[in-house]
Steps between C-alpha positions, in 0.01 A plus 500: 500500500653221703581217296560099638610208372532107565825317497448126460789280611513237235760239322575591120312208445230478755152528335168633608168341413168708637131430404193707557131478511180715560322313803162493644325319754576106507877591725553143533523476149744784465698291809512166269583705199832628682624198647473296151649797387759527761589176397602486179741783560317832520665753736257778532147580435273852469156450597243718374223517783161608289269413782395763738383223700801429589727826570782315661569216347811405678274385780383249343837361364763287685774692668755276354387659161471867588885567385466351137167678425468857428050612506393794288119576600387600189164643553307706244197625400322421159131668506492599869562124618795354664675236294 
């Protein structure tokens, strides 16, 4: 088993703020969310895509944004339906 890991370059006192939320339809208020966000001082933020709708949301995000968001499509199924 092959085994990886990440090696962040950061200052002993360098801090690292990251926020995430489960999103679904309405994008442009996912987009208004990040840049208040953004802001105030967060650096990174994990989207959780729960609309099938929508199975790349990156598309429908500015490209200014794509390299302080990370998207998780979290689709599952409760009952035989899509949620």
């Amino acid at each position: 088993m092959r085994k990886s890991s990440v090696t962040l370059a950061k200052k002993e006192n360098d801090k690292y703020l990251a926020l995430s939320t489960m999103c679904r339809e309405r994008v442009e208020d996912i987009v208004e969310w990040i840049t208040y966000h953004k802001a105030v001082g967060v650096q990174h933020f994990f989207l959780y895509n729960n609309d099938n709708s929508i199975p790349n949301l990156y598309n429908y995000l500015p490209k200014d944004l794509h390299s302080i968001i990370t998207i998780v499509n979290w689709f599952y199924q409760i009952n035989g339906d899509l949620s």
